[in-house]
C-alpha positions as a printed NumPy array, in Angstrom:
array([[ 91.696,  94.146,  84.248],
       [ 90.77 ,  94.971,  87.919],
       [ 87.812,  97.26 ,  88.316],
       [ 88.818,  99.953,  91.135],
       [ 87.028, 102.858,  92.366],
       [ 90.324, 105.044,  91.173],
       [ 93.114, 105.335,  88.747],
       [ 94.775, 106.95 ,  90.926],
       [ 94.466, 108.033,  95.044],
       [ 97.07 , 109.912,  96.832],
       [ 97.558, 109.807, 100.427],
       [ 98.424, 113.611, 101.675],
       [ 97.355, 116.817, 100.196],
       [100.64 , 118.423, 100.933],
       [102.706, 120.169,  97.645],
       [103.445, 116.385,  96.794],
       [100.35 , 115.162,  96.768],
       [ 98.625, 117.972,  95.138],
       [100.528, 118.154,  92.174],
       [100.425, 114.597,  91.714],
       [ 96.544, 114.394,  92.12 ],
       [ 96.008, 117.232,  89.361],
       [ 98.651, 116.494,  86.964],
       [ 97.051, 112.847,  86.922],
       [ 93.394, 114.535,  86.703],
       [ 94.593, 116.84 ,  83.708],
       [ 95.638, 113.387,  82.039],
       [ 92.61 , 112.236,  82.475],
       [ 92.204, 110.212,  85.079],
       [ 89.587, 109.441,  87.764],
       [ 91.732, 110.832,  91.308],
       [ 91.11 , 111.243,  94.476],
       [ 92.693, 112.773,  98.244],
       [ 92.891, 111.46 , 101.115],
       [ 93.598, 113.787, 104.079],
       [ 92.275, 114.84 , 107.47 ],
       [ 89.88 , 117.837, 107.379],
       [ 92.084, 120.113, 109.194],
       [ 95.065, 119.837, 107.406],
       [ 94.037, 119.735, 103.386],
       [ 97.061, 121.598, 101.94 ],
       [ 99.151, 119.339, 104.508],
       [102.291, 120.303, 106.706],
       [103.53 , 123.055, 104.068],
       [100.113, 125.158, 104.232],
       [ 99.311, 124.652, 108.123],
       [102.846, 124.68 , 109.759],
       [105.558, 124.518, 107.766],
       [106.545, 126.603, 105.011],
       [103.444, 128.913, 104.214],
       [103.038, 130.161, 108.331],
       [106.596, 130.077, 109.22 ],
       [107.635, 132.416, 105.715],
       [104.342, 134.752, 106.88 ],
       [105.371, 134.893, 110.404],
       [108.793, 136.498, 109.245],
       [107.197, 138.772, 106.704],
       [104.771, 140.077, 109.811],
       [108.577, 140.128, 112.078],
       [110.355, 142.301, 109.484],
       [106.968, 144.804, 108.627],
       [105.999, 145.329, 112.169],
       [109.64 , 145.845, 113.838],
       [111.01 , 147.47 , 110.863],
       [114.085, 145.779, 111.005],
       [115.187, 146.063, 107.886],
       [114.103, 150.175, 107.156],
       [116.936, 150.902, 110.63 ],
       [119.817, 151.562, 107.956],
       [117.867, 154.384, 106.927],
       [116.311, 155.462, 109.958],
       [118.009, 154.924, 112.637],
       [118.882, 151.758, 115.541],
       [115.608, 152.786, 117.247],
       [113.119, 152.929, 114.672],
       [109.911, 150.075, 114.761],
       [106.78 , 150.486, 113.306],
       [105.188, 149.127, 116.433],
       [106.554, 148.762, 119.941],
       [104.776, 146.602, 121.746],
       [104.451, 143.743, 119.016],
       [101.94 , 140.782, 120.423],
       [101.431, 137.012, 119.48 ],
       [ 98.576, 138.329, 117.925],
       [ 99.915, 140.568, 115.971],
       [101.805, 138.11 , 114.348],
       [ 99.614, 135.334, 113.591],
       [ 96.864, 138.038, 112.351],
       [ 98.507, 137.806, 109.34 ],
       [ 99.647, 134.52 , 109.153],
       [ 96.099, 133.297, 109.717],
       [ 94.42 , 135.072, 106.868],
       [ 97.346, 133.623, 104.45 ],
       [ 96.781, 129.924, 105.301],
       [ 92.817, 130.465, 105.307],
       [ 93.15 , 132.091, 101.953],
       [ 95.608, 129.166, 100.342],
       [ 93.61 , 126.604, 101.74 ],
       [ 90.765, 127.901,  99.694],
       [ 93.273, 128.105,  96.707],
       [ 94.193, 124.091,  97.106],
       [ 90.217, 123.291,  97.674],
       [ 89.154, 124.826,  94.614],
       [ 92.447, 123.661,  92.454],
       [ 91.142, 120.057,  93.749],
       [ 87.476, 120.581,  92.212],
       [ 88.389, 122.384,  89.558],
       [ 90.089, 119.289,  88.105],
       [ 87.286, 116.654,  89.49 ],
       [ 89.658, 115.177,  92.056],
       [ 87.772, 113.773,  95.02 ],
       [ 88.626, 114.721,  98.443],
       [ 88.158, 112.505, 100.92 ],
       [ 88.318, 113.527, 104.491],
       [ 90.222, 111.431, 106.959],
       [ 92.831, 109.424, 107.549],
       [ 94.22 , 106.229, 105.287],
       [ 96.081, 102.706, 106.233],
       [ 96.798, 100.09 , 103.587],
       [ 94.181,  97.197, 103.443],
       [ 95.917,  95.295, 100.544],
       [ 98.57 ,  96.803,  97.993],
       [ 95.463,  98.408,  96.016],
       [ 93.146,  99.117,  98.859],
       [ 93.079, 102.187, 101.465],
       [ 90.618, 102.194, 104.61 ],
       [ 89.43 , 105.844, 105.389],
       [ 88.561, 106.422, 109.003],
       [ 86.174, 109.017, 108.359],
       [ 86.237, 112.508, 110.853],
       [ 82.838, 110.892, 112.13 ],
       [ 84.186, 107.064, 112.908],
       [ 83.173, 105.484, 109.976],
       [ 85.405, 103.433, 107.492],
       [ 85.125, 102.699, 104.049],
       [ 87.127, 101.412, 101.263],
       [ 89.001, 103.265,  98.587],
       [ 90.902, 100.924,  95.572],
       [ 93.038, 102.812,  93.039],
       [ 95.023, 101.135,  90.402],
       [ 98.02 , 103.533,  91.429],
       [ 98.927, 104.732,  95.001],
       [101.075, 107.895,  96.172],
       [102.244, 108.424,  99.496],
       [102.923, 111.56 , 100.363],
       [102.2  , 112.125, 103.738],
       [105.192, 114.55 , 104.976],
       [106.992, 114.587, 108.17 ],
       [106.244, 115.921, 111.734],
       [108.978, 117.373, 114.474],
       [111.324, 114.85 , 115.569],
       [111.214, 114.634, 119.1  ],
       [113.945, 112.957, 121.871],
       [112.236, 110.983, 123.91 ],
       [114.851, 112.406, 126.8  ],
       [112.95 , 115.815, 126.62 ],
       [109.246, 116.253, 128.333],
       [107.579, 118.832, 125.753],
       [104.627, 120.322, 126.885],
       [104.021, 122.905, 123.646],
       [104.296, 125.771, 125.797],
       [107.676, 126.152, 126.931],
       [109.498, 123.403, 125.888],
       [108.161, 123.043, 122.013],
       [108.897, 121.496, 118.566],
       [108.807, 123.901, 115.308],
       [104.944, 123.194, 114.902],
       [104.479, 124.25 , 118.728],
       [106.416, 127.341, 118.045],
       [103.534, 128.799, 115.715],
       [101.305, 129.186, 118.553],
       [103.366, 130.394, 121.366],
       [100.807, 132.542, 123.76 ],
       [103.182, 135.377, 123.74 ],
       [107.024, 136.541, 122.343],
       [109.397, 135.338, 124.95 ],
       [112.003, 137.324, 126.45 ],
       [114.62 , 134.596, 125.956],
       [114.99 , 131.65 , 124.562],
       [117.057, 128.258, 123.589],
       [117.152, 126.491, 120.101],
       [118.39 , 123.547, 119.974],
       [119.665, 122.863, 116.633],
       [121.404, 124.846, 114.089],
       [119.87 , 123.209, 110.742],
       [117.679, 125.069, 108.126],
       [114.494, 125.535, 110.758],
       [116.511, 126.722, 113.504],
       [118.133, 129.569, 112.029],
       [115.181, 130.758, 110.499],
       [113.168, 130.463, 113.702],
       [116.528, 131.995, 115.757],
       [116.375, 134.992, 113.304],
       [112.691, 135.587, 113.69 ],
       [112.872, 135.691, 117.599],
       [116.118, 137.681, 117.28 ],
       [114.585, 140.348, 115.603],
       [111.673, 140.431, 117.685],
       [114.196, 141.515, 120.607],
       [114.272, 137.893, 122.092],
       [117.786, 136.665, 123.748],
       [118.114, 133.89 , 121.833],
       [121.149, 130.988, 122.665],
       [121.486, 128.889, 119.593],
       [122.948, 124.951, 121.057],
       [124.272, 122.872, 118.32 ],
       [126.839, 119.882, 118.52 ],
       [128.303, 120.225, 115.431],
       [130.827, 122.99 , 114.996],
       [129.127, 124.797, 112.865],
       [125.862, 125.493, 111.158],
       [123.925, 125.248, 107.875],
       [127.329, 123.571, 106.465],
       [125.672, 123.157, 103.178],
       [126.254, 127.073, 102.468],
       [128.966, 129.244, 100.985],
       [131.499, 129.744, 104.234],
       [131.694, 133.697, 103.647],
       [127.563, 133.664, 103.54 ],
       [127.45 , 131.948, 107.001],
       [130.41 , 134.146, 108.181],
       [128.463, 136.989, 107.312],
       [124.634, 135.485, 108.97 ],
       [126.606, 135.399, 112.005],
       [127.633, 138.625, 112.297],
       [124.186, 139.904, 111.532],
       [122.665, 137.807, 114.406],
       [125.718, 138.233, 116.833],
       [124.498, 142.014, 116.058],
       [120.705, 141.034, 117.114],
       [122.313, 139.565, 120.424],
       [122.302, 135.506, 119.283],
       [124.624, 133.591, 121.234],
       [125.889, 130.29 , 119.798],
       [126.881, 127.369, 121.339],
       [128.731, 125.224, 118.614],
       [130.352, 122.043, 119.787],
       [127.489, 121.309, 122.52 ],
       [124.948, 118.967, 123.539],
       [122.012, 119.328, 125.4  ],
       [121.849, 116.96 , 128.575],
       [118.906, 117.825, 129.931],
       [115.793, 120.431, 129.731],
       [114.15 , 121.587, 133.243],
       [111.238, 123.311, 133.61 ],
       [111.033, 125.718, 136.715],
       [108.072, 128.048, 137.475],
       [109.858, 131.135, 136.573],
       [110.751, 129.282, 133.257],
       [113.388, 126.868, 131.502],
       [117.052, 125.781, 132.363],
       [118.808, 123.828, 129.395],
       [121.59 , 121.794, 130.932],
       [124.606, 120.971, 128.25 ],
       [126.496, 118.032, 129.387],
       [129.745, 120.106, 129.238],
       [128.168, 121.291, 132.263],
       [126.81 , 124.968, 131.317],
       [123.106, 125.77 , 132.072],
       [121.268, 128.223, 130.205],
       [118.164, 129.947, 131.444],
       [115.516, 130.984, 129.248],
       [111.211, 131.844, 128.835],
       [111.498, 128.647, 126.351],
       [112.98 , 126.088, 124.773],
       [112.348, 125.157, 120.752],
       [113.772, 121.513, 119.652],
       [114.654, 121.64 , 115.843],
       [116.355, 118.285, 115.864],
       [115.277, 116.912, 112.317],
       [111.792, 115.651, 110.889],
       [110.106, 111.974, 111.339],
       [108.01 , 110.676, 108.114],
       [104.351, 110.328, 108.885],
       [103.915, 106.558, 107.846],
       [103.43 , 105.269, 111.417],
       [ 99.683, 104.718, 111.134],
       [100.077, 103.785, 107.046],
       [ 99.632,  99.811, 107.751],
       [102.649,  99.865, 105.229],
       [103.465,  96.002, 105.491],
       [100.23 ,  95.621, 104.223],
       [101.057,  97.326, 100.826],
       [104.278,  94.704, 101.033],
       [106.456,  98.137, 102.009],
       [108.52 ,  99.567, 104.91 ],
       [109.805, 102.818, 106.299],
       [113.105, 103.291, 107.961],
       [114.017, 104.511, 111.515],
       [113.262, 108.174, 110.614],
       [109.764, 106.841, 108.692],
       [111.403, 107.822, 105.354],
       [109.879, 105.48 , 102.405],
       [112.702, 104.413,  99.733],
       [111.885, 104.864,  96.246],
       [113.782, 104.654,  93.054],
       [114.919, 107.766,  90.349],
       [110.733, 106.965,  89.436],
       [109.497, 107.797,  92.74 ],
       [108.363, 104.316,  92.553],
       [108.834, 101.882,  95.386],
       [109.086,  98.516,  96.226],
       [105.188,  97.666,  94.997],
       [105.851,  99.727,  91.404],
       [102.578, 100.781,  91.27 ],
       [102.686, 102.886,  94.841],
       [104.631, 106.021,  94.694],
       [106.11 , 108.014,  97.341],
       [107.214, 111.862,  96.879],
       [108.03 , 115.104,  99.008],
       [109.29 , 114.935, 102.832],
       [108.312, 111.471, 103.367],
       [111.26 , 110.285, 101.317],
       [113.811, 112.544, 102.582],
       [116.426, 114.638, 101.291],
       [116.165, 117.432,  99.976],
       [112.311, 117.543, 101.703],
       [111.805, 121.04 ,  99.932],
       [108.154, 122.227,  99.262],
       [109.193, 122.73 ,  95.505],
       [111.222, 119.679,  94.675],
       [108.2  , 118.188,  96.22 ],
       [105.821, 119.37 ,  93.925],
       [107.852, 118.315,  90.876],
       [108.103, 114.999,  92.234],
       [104.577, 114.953,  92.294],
       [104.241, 115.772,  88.955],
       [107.293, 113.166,  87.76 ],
       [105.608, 109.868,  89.824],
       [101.811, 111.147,  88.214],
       [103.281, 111.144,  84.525],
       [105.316, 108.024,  85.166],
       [101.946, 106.652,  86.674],
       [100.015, 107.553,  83.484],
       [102.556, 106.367,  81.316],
       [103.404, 110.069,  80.216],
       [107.067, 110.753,  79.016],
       [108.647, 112.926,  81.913],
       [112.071, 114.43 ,  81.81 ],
       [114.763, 113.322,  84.753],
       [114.528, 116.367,  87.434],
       [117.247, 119.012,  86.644],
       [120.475, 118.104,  89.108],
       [120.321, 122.069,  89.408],
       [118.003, 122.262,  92.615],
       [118.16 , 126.002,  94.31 ],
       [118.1  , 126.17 ,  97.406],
       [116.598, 129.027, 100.141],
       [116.665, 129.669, 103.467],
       [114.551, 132.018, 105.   ],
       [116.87 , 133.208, 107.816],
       [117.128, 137.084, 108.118],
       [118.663, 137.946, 106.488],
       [117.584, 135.17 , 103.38 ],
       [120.266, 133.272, 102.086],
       [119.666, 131.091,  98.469],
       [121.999, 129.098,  96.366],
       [122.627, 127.177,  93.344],
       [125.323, 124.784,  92.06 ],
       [128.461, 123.802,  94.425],
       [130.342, 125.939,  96.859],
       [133.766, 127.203,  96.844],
       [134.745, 124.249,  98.929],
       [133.416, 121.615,  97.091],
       [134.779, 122.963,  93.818],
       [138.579, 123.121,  95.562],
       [137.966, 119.537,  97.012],
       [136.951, 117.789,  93.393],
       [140.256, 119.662,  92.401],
       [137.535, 122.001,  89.749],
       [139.705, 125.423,  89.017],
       [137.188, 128.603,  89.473],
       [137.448, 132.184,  89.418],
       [134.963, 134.164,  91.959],
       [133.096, 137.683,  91.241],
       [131.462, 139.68 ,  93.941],
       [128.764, 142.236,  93.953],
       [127.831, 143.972,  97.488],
       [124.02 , 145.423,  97.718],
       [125.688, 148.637,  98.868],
       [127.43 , 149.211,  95.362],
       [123.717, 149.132,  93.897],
       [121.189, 152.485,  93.829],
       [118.376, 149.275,  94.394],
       [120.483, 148.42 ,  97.621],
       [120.95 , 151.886,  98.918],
       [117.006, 152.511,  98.215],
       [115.751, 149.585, 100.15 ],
       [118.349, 150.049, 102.767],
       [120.235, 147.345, 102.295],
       [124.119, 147.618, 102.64 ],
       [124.883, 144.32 , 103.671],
       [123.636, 141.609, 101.082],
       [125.665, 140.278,  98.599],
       [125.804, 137.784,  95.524],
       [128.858, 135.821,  94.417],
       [129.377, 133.68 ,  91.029],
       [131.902, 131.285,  90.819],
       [132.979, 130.5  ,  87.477],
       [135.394, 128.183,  84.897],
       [138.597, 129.858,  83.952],
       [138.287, 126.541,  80.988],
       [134.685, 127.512,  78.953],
       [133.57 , 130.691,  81.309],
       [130.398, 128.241,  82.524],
       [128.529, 129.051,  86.144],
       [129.472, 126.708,  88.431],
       [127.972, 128.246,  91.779],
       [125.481, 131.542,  92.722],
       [125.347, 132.456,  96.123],
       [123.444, 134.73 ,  97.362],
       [122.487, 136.715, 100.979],
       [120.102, 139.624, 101.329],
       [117.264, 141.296, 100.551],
       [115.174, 139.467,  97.687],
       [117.659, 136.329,  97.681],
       [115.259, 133.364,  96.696],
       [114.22 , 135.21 ,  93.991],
       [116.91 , 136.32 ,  92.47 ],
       [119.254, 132.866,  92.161],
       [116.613, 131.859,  89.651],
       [118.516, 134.047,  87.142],
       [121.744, 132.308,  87.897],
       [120.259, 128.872,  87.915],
       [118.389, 129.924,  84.313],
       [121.963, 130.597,  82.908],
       [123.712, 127.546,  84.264],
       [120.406, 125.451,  83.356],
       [120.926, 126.491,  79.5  ],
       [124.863, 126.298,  79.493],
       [125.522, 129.833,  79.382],
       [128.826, 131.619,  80.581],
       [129.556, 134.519,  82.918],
       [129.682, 136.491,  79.238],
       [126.274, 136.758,  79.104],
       [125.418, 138.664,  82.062],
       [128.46 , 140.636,  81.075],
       [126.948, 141.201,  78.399],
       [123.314, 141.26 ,  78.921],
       [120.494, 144.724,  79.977],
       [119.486, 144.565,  83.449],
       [116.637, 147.146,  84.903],
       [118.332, 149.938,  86.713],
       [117.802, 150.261,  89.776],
       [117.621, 146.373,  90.209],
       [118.906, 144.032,  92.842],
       [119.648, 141.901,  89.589],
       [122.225, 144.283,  88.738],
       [124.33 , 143.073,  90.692],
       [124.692, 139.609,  88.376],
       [126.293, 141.876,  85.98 ],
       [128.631, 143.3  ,  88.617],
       [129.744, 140.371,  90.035],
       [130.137, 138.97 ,  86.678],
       [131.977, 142.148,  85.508],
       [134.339, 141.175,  88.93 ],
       [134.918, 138.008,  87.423],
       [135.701, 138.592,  83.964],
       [138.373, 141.049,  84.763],
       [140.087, 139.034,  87.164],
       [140.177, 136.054,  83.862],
       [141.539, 138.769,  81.895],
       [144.458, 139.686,  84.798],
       [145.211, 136.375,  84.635],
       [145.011, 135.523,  80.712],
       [146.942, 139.11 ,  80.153],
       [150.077, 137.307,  82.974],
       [150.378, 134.428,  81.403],
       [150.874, 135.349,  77.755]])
């Protein structure tokens, strides 16, 4: 048997590559990182998820957006809020979780290795150390899990000041006036909310004809309306032709012939895999156009003893399903039994207001032909709701009129990621809308309103059972 330096070395300290290197340490085995010194905790820690979820936390504290239900259109906390103010905040939480993933790392004797990594052979990785030097790192098992970076048009001259990418966008020198998004996906909304709220004119430009198309329709129906109300302007149906850059700012020329002028421009147009610089033909492997590795229901790919997991193999490029995947590919690596990954994936969306689902939507059900019955609950029916100021959120269950089973939660409002976990617990174990009927919630909770909306639902099965006899 070959004698390498590892049994294992992952490429990426991301939520991928973290859980992978630890679950693979607490099994034992001799691990190591490799990833630059800067950016240990990866894209998800330094400007993805972890900054970009702070950053609206700081919006929605220092505006005091959400407390204006209470007390009035023209209450804020602060009035003058400042770049600074923001990233204050957002600083101290990456600092702090950086220190988190460093000391997870050592904990569990996994080497970290600062640099950068390129295939040598299908066993072998070259570090380029932060000081020039190279050395050589063999592992018996590889994982690749390296992320993804902004996808940028090559038609579009960014310069990370007023033409920038969602990394770009963390460090802005100060809150624009106005501003264009180009791209109505997951990242723009959120991003088109935060600058919303922060009293930015914000023009959203998106050629399809509609956004965030994965959602419940009534959710994005009602996201609209809250950031029509926060002066968002969409552009649905439009593509951008052009991007000038003037001294007095930015004009965004559509190629139906409308120009928009704004402080800045943010591109959200998708996310490239970071395999460029991986040497991957070495390893015997390949990416595809948008750098995405293939892999198989294993995480394995092409070499089976090189794994790729999180952004770098696309969909769904969550920080969560990336950490299970992690875990799967470092069990499946050790030779540990590991269960298939639950088909039962929730989904959030940070937008403001949040948004967070489970199961299918009311459309797919009526397009596999699937009969369902749909309960409501509205925040404003709640004491919680009313407390918090919250009049607008809502969560919906779609169920089977056949066995009574979950087949959808949507939710939009205050607390949203957090609470679908309920509904994806109960459709997880099989159980039916009977058991929230039937089951204690805290009062006053925002999970109330699970036994609401299945309350909602029930009757309307009973209306219906009651006709037909």
């Amino acid at each position: 048997m070959a004698d390498y330096d590892f049994d294992m070395l992952v490429i990426g300290s991301g939520p991928g590559g973290q859980k992978a290197a630890i679950a693979a340490a607490k099994l034992g085995r001799r691990v190591a990182v490799v990833d630059r010194p800067d950016m240990v905790g990866g894209v998800s820690i330094h400007t993805g998820t972890i900054p970009s979820k702070t950053l609206r936390e700081a919006v929605l504290y220092l505006t005091g957006l959400t407390q204006r239900d209470l007390y009035g259109q023209s209450y804020r906390l602060k009035e003058d809020i400042t770049v600074a103010d923001l990233t204050a905040r957002t600083q101290h939480v990456v600092s702090r979780e950086v220190d988190v993933i460093r000391s997870q790392l050592s904990r569990n004797r996994v080497a970290l290795y600062a640099g950068t990594g390129r295939f040598v052979d299908p066993h072998t990785v070259a570090l380029q150390e932060a000081g020039g030097d190279e050395r050589l790192l063999s592992a018996e098992n590889i994982v690749i899990a390296t992320g993804t970076r902004p996808a940028r048009p090559d038609s579009v001259a960014f310069d990370g000041r007023t033409v920038m990418d969602s990394d770009n966008v963390l460090s802005v020198e100060r809150v624009p006036r106005s501003m264009v998004i180009v791209g109505a996906g997951v990242i723009g909304m959120e991003y088109a909310s935060m600058f919303a709220a922060l009293g930015s004119k914000v023009t959203v430009v998106e050629k399809r004809a509609g956004m965030l198309d994965m959602c419940d329709v009534e959710v994005i129906e009602s996201l609209k309306y809250h950031l029509r109300d926060l002066a968002v302007t969409f552009r649905f149906g439009e593509t951008v032709a052009a991007v000038e850059r003037h001294p007095r700012g930015t004009l965004t020329v559509l190629e139906s012939g409308k120009k928009i002028p704004a402080d800045a421009v943010m591109y959200s147009a998708g996310r490239q895999g970071m395999t460029d610089e991986l040497d991957l033909g070495k390893a015997g492997l390949s990416a595809d156009a948008r750098g995405r590795i293939k892999v198989d229901d294993r995480y394995r790919t092409e070499v089976k003893h090189i794994y790729a997991v999180g952004d770098v193999i696309g969909f769904p490029a969550l920080a969560a399903t990336s950490m299970e995947q992690g875990r799967a590919a470092a069990y499946h690596a050790c030779g540990e039994p590991v269960g298939e990954m639950s088909h039962l994936q929730p989904i959030g969306i940070y937008t403001i207001p949040e948004i967070s689902f489970v199961g299918r939507t009311e459309d797919q059900l009526t397009e596999d032909s699937v009969p369902f019955e749909v309960g409501i609950s509205r925040y404003r029916e709640l004491a919680r709701g009313q407390i918090i100021g919250d009049s607008h959120g809502m969560l919906k269950l779609l169920v089977s009129p056949e066995d009574r089973t979950l087949l959808g939660v949507h939710c939009f409002g205050t607390g949203a990621t957090e609470l679908i976990h309920i509904g994806q617990s109960v459709m997880g174990c099989g159980g039916t809308v009977d058991y929230l009927v039937d089951a204690v919630f805290n009062y006053p909770t925002l999970a109330e309103s699970y036994k609401i909306a299945a309350l909602d639902a029930t009757n309307k099965l009973r209306q219906i059972a009651h006709i037909g006899d």
